[in-house]
PDB file of N, CA, C, O and CB in Angstrom:
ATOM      1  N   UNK A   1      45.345 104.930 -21.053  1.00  0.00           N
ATOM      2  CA  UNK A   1      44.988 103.545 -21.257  1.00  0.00           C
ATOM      3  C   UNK A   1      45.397 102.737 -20.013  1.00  0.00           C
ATOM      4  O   UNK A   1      46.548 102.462 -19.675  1.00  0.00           O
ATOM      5  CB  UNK A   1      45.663 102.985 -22.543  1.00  0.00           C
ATOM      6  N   UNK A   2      44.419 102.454 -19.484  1.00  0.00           N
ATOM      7  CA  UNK A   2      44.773 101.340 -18.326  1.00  0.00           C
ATOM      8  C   UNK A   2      45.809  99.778 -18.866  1.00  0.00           C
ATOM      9  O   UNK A   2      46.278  99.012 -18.024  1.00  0.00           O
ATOM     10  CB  UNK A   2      43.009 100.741 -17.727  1.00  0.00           C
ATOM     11  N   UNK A   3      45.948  99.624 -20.019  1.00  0.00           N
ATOM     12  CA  UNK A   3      46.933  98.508 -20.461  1.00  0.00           C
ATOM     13  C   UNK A   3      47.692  99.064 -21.581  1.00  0.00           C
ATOM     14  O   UNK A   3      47.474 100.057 -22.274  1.00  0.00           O
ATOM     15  CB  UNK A   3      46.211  97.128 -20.918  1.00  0.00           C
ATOM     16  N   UNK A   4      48.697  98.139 -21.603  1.00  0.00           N
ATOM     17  CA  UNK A   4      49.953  98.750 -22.077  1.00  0.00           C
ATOM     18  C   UNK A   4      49.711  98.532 -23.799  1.00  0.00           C
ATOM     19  O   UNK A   4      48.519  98.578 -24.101  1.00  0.00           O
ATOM     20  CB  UNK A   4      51.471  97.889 -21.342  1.00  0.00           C
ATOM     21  N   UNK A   5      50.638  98.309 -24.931  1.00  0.00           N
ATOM     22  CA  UNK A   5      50.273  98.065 -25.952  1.00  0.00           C
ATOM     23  C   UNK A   5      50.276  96.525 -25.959  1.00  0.00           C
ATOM     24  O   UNK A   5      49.337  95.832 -26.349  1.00  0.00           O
ATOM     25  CB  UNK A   5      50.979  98.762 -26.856  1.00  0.00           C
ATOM     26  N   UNK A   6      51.674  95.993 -25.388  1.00  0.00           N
ATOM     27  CA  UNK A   6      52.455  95.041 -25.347  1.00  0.00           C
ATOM     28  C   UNK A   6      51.241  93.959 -24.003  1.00  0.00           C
ATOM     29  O   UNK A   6      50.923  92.865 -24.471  1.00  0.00           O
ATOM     30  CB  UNK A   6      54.276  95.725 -24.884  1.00  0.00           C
ATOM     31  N   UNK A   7      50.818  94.173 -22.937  1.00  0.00           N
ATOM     32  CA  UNK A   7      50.050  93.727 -22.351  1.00  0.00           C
ATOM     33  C   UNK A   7      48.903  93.162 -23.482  1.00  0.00           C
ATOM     34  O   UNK A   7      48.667  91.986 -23.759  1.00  0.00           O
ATOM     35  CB  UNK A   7      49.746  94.678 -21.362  1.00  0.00           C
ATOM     36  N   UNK A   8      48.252  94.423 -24.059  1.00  0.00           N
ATOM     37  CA  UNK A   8      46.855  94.317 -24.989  1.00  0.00           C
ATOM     38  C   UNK A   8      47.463  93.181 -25.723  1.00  0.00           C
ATOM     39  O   UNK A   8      47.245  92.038 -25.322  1.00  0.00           O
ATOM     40  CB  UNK A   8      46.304  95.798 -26.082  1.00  0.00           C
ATOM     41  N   UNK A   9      48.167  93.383 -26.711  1.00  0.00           N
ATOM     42  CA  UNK A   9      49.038  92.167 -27.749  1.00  0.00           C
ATOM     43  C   UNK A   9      49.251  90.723 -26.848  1.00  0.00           C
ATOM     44  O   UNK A   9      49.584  89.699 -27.446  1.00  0.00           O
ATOM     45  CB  UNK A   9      50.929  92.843 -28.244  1.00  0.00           C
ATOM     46  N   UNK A  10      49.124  90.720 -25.977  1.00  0.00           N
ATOM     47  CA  UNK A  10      49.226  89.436 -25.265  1.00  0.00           C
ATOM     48  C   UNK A  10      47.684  89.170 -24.753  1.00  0.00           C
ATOM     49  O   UNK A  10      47.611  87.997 -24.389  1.00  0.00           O
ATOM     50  CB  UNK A  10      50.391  89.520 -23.967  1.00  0.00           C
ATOM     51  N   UNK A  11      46.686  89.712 -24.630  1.00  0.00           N
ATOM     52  CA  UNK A  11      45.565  88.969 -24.359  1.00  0.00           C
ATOM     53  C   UNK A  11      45.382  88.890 -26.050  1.00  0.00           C
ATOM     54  O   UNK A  11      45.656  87.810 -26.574  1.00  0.00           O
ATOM     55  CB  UNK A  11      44.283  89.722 -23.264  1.00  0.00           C
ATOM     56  N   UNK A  12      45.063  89.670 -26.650  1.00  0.00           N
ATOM     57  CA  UNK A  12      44.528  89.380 -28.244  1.00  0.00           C
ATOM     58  C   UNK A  12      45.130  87.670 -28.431  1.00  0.00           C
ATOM     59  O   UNK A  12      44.346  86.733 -28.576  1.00  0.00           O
ATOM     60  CB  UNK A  12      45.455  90.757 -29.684  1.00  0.00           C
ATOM     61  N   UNK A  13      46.491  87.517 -28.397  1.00  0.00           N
ATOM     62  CA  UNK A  13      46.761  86.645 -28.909  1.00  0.00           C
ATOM     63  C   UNK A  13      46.894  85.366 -27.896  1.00  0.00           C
ATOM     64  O   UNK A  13      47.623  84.392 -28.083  1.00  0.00           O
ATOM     65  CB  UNK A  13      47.739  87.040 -29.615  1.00  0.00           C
ATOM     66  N   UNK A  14      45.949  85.608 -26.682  1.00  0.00           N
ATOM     67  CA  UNK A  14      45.683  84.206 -25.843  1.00  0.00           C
ATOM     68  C   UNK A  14      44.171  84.254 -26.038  1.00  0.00           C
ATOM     69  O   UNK A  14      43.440  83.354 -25.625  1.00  0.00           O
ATOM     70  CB  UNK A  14      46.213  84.153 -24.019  1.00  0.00           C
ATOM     71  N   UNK A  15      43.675  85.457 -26.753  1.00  0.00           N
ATOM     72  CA  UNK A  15      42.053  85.098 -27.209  1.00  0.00           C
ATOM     73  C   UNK A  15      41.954  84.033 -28.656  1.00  0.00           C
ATOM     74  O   UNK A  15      41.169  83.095 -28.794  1.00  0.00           O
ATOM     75  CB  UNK A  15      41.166  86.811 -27.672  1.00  0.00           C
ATOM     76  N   UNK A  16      42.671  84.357 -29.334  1.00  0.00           N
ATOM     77  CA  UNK A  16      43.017  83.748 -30.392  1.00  0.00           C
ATOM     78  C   UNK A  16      43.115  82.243 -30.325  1.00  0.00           C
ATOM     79  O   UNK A  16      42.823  81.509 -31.268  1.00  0.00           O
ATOM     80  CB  UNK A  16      44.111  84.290 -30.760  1.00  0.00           C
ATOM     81  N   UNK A  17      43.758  81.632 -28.571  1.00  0.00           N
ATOM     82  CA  UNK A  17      43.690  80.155 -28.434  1.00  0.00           C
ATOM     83  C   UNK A  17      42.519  79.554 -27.906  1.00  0.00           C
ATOM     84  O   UNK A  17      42.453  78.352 -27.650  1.00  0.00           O
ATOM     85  CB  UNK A  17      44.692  79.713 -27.658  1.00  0.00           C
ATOM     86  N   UNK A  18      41.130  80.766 -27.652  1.00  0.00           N
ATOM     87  CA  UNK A  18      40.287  79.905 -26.878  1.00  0.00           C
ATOM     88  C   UNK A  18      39.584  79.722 -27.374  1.00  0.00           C
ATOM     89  O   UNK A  18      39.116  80.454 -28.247  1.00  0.00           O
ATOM     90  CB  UNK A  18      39.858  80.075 -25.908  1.00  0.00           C
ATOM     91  N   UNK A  19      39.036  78.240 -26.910  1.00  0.00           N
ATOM     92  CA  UNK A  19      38.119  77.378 -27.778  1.00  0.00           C
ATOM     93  C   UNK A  19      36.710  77.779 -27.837  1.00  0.00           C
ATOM     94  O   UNK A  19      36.349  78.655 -27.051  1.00  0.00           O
ATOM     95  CB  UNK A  19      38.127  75.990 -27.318  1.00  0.00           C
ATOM     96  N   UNK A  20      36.030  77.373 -28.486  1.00  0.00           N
ATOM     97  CA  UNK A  20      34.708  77.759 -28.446  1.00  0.00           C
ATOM     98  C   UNK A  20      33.678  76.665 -27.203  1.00  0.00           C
ATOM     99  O   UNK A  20      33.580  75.457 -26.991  1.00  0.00           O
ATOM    100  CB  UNK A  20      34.209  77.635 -30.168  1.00  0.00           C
ATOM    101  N   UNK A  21      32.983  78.102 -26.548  1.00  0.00           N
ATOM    102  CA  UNK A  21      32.355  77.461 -25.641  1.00  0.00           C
ATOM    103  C   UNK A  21      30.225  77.716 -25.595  1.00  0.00           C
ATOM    104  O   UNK A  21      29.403  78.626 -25.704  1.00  0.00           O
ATOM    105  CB  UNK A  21      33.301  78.068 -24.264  1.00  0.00           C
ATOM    106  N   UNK A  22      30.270  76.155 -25.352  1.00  0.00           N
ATOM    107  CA  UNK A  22      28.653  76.585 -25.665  1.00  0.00           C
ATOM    108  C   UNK A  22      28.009  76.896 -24.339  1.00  0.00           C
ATOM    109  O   UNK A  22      28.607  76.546 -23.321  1.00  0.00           O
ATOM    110  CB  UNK A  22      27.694  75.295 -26.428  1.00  0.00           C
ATOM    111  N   UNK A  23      26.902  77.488 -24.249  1.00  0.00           N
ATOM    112  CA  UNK A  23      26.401  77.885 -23.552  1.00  0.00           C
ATOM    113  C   UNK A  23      24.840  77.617 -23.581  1.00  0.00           C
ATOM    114  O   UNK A  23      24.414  77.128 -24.628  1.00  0.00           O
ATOM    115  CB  UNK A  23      26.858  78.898 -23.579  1.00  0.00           C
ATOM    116  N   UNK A  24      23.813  77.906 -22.437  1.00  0.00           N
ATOM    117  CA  UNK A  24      22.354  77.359 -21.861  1.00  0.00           C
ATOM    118  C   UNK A  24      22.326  78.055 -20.511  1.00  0.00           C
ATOM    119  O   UNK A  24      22.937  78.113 -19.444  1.00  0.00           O
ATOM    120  CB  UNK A  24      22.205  75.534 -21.664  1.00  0.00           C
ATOM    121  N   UNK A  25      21.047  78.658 -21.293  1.00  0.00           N
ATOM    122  CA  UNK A  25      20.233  79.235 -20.184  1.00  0.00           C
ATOM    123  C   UNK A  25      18.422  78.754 -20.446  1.00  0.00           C
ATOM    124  O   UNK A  25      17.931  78.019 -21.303  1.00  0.00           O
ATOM    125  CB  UNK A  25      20.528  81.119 -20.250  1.00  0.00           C
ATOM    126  N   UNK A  26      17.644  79.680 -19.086  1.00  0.00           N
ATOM    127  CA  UNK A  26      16.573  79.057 -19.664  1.00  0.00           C
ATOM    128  C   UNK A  26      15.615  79.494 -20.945  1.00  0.00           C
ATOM    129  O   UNK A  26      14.636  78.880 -21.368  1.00  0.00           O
ATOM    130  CB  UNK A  26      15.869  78.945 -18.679  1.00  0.00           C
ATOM    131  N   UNK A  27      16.176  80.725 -21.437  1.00  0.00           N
ATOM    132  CA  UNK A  27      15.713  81.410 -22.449  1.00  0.00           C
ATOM    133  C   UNK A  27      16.410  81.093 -24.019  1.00  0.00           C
ATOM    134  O   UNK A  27      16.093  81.398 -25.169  1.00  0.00           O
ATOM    135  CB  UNK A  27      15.888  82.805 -21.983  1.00  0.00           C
ATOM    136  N   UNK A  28      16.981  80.693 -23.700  1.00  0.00           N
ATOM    137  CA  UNK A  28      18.150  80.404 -24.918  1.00  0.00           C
ATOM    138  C   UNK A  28      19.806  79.399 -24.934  1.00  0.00           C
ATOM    139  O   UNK A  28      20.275  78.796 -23.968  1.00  0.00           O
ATOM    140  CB  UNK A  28      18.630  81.949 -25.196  1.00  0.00           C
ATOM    141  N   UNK A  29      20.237  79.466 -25.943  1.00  0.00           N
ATOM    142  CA  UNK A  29      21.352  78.604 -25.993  1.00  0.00           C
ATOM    143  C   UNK A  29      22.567  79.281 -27.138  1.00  0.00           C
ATOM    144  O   UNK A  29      22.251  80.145 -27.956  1.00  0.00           O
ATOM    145  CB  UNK A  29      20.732  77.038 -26.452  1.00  0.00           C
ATOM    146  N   UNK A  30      23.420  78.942 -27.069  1.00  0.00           N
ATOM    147  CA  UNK A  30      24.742  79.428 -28.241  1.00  0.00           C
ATOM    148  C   UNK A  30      25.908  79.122 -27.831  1.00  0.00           C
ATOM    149  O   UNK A  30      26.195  78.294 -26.966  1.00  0.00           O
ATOM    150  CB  UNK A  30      24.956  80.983 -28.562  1.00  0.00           C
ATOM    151  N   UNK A  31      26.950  80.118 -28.753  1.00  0.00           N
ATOM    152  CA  UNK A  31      28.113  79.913 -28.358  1.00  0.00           C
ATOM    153  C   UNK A  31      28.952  80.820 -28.356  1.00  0.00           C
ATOM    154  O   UNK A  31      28.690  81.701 -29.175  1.00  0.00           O
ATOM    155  CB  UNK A  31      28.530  79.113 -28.850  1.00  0.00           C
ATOM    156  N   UNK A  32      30.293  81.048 -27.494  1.00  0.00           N
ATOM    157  CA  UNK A  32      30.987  82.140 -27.925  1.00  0.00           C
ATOM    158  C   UNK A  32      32.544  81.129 -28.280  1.00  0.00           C
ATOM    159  O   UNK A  32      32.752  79.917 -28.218  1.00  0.00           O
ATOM    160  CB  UNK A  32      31.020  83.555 -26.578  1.00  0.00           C
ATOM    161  N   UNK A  33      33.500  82.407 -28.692  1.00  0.00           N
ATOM    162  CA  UNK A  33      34.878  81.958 -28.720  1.00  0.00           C
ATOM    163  C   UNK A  33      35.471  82.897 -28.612  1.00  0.00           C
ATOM    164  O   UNK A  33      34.829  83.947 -28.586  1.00  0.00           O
ATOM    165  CB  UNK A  33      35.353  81.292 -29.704  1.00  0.00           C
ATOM    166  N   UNK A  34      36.990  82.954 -28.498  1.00  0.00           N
ATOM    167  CA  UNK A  34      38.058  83.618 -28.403  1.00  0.00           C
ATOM    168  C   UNK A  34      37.711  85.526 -29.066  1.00  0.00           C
ATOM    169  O   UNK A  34      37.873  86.618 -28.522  1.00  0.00           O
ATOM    170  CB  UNK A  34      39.215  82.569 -29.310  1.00  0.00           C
ATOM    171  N   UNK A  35      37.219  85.136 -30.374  1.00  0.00           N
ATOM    172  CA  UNK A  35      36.903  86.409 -31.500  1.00  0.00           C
ATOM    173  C   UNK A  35      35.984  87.310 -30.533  1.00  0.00           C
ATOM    174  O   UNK A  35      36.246  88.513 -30.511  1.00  0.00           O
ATOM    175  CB  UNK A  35      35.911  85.863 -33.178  1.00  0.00           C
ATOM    176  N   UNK A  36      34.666  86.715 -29.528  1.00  0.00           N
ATOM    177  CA  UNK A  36      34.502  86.992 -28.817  1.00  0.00           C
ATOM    178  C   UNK A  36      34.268  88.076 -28.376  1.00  0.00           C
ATOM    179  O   UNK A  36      33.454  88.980 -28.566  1.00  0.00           O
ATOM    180  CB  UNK A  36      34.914  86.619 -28.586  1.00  0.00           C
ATOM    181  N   UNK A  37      35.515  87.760 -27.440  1.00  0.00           N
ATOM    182  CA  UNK A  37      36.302  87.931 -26.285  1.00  0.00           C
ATOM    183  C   UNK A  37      37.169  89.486 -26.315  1.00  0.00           C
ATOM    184  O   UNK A  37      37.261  90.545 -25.695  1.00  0.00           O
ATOM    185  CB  UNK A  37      37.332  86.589 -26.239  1.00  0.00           C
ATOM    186  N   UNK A  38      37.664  88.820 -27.415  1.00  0.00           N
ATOM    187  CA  UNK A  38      39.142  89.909 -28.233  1.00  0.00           C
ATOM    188  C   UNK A  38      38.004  91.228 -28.309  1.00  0.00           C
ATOM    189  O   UNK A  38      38.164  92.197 -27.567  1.00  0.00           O
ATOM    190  CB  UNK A  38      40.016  89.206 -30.515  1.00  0.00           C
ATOM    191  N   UNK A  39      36.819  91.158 -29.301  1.00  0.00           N
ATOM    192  CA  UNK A  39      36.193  92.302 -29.427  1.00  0.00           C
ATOM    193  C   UNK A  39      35.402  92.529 -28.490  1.00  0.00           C
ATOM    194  O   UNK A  39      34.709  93.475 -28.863  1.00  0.00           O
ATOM    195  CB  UNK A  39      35.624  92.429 -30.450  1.00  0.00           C
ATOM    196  N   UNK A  40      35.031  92.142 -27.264  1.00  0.00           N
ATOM    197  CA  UNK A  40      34.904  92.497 -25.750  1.00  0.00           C
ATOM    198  C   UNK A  40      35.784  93.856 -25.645  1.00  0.00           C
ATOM    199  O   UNK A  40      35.479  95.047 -25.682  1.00  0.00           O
ATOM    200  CB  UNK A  40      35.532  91.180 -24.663  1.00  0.00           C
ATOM    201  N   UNK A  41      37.464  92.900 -25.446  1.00  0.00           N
ATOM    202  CA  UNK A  41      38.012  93.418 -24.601  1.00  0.00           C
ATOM    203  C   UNK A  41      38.879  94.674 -26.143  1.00  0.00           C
ATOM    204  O   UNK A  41      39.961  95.188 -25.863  1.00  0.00           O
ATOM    205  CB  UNK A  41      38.939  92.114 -23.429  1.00  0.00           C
ATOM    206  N   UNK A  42      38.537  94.837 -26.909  1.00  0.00           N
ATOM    207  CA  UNK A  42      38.529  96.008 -28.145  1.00  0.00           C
ATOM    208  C   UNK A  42      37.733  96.992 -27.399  1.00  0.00           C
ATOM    209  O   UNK A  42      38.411  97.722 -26.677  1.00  0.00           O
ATOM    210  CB  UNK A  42      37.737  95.564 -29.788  1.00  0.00           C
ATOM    211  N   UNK A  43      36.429  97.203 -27.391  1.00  0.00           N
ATOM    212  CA  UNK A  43      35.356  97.691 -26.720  1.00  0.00           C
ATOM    213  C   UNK A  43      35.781  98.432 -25.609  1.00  0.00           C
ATOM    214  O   UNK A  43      35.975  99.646 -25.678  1.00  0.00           O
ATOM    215  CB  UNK A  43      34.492  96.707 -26.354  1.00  0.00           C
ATOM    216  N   UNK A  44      35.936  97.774 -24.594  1.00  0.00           N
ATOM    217  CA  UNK A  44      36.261  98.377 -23.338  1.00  0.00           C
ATOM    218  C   UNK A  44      37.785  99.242 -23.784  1.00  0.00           C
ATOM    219  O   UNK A  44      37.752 100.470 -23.860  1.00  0.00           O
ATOM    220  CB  UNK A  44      36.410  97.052 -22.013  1.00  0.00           C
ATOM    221  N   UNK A  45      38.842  98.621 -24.009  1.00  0.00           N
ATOM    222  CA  UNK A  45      40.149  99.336 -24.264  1.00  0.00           C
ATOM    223  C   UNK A  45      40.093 100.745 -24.937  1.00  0.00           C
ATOM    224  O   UNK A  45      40.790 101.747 -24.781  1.00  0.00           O
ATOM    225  CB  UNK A  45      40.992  98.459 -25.141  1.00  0.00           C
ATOM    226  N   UNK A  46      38.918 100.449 -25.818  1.00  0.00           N
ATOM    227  CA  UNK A  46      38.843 101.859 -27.109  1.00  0.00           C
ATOM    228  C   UNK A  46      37.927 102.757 -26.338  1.00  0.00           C
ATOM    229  O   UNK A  46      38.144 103.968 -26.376  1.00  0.00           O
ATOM    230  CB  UNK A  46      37.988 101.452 -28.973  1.00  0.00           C
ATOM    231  N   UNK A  47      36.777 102.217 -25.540  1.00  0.00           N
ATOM    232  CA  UNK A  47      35.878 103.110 -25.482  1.00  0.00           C
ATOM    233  C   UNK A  47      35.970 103.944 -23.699  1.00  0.00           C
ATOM    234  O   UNK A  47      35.558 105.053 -23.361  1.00  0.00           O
ATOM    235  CB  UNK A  47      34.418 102.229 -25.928  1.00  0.00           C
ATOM    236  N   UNK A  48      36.587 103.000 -22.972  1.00  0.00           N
ATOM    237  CA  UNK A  48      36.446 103.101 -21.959  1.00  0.00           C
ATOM    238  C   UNK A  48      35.159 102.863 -21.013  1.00  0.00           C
ATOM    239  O   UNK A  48      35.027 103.368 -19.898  1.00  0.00           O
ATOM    240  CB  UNK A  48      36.865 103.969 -21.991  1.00  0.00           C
ATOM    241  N   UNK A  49      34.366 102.129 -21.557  1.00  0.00           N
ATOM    242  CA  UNK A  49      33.231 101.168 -20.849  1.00  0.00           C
ATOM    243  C   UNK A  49      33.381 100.676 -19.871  1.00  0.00           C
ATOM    244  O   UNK A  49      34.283  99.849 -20.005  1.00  0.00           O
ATOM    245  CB  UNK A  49      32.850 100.179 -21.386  1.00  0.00           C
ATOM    246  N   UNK A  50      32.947 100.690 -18.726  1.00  0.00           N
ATOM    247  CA  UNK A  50      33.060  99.322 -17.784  1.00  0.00           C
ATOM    248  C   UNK A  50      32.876  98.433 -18.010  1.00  0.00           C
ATOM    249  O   UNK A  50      32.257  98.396 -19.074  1.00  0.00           O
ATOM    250  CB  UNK A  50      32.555  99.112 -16.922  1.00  0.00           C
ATOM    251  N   UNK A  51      33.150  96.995 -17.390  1.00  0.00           N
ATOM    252  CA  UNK A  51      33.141  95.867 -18.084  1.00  0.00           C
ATOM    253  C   UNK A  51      31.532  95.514 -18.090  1.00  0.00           C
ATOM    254  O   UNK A  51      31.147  94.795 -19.012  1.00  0.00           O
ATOM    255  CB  UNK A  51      34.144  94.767 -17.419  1.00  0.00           C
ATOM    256  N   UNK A  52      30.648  95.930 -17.206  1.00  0.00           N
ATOM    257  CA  UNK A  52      29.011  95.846 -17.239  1.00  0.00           C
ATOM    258  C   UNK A  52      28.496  96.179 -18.350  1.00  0.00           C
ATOM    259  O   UNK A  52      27.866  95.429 -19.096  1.00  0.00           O
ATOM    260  CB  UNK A  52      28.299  96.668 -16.313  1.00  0.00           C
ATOM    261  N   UNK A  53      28.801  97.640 -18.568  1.00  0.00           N
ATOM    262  CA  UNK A  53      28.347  97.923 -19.586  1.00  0.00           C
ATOM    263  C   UNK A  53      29.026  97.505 -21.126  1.00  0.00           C
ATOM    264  O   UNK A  53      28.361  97.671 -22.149  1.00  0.00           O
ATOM    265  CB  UNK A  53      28.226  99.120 -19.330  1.00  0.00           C
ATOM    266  N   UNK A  54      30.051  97.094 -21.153  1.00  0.00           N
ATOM    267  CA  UNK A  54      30.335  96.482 -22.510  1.00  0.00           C
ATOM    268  C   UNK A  54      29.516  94.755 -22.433  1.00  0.00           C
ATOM    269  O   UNK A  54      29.010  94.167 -23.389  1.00  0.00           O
ATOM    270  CB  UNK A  54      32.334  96.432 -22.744  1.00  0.00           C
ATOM    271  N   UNK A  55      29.593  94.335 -21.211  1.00  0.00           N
ATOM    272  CA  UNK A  55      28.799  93.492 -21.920  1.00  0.00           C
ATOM    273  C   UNK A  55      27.461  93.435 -22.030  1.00  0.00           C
ATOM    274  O   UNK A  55      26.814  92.546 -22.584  1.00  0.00           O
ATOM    275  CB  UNK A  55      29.040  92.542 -21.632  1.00  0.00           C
ATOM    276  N   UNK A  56      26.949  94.654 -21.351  1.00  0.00           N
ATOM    277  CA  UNK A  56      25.293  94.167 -22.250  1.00  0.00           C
ATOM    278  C   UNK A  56      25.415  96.038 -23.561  1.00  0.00           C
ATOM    279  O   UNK A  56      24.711  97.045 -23.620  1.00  0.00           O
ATOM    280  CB  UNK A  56      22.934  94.208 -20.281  1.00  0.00           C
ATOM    281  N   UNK A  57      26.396  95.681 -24.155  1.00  0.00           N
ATOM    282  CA  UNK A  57      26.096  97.394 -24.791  1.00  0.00           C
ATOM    283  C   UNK A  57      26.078  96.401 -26.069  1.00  0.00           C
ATOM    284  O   UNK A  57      26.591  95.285 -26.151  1.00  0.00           O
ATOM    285  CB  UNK A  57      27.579  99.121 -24.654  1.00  0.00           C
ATOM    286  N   UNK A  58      25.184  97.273 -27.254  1.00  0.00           N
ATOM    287  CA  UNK A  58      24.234  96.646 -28.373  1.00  0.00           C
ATOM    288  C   UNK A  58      24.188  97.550 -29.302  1.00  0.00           C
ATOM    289  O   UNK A  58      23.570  98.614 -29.269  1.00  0.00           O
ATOM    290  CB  UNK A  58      22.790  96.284 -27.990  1.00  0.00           C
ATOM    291  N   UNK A  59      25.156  96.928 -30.532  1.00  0.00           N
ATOM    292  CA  UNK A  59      25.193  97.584 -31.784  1.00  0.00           C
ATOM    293  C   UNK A  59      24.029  98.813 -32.549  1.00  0.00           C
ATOM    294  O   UNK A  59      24.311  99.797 -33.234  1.00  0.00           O
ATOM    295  CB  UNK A  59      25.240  96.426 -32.552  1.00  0.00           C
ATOM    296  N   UNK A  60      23.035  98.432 -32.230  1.00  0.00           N
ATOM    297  CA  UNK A  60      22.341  99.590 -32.296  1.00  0.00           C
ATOM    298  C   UNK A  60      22.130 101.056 -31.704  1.00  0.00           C
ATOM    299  O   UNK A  60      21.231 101.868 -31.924  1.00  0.00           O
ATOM    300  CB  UNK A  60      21.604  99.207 -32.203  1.00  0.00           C
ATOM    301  N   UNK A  61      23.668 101.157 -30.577  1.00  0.00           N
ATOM    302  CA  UNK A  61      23.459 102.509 -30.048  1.00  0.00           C
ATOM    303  C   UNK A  61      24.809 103.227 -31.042  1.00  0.00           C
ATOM    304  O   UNK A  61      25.303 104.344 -30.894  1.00  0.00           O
ATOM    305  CB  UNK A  61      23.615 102.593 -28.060  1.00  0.00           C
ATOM    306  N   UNK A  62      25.111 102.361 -31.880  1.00  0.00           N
ATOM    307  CA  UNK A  62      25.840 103.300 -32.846  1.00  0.00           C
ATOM    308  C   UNK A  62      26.116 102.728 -34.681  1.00  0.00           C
ATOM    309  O   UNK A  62      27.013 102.771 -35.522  1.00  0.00           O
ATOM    310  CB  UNK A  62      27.432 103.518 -32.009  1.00  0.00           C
ATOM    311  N   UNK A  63      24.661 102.202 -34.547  1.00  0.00           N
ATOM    312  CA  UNK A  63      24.409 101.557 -36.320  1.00  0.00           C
ATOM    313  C   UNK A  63      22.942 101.479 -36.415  1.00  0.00           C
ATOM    314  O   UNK A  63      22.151 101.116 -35.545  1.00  0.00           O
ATOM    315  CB  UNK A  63      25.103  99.733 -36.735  1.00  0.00           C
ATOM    316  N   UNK A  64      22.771 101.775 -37.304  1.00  0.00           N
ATOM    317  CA  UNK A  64      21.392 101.900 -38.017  1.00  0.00           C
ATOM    318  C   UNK A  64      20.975 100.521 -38.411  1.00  0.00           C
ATOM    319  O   UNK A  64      19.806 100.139 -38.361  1.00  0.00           O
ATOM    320  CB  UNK A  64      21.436 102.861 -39.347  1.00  0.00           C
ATOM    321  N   UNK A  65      22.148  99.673 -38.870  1.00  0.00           N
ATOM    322  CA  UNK A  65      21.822  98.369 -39.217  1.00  0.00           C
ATOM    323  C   UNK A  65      22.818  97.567 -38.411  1.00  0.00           C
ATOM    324  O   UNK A  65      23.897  97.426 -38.986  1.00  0.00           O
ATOM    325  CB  UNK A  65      21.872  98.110 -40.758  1.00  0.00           C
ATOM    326  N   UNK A  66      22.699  96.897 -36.983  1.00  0.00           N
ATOM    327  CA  UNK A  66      23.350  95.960 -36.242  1.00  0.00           C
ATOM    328  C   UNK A  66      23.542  94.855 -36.990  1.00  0.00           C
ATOM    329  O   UNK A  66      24.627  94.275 -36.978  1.00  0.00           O
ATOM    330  CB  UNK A  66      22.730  95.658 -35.103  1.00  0.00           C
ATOM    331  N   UNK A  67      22.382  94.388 -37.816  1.00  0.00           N
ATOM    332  CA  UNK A  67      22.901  92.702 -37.779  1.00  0.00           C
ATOM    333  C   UNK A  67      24.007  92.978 -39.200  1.00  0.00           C
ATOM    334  O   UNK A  67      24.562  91.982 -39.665  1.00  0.00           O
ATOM    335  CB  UNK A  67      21.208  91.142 -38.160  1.00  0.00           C
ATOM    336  N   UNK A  68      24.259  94.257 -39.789  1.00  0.00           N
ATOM    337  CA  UNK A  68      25.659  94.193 -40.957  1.00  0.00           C
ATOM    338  C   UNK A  68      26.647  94.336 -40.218  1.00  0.00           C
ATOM    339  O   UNK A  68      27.753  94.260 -40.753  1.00  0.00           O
ATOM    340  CB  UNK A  68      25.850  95.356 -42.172  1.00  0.00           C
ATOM    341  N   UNK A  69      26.564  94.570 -38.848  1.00  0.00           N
ATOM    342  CA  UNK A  69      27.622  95.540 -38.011  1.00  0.00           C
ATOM    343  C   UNK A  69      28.600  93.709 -37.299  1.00  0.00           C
ATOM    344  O   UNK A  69      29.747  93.664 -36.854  1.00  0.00           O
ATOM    345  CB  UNK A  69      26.398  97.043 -36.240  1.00  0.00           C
ATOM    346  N   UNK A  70      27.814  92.747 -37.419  1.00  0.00           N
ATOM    347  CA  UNK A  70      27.925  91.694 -37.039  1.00  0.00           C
ATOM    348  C   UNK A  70      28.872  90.695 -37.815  1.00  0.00           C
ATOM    349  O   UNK A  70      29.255  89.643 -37.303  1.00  0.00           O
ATOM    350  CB  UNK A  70      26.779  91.377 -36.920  1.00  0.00           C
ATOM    351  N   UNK A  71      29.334  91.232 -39.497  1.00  0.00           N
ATOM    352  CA  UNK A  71      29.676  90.550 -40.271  1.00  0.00           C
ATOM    353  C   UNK A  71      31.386  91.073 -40.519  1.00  0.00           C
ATOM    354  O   UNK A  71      31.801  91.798 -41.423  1.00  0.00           O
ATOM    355  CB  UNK A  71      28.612  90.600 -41.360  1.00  0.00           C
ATOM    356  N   UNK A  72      32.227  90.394 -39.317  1.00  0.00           N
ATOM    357  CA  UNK A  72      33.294  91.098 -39.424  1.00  0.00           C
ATOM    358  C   UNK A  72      34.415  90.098 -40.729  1.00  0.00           C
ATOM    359  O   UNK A  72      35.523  90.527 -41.047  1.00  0.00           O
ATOM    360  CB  UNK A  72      33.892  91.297 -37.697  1.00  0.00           C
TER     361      UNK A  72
END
């Protein structure tokens, strides 16, 4: 593991303070927050992803049904 336990436990719980931020592009609009973030950086820690590929990687390369996979 490239981070420690005690490292990990300290971003989780500075994801936990960040606010929600909206976002715009020219295709679309939304928002993210902290929850995020945390399961970003879950993703990469567990799977060993690069950070590219965790962020465009898409519930459907390991669920049959993504949008239940969405309802944490």
């Amino acid at each position: 593991m490239p981070l420690t336990d005690l490292e990990l436990s300290r971003i989780y719980t500075t994801c936990d303070s960040l606010p929600k931020v909206q976002w715009q592009n020219a295709k679309s609009t939304g928002e993210w927050c902290g929850e995020d973030v945390k399961t970003l950086i879950m993703l990469l820690a567990w799977t060993g992803l690069r950070i590219s590929d965790g962020a465009t990687f898409d519930m459907s390369r390991v669920t049959p049904n993504p949008a239940a996979a969405r309802t944490f």
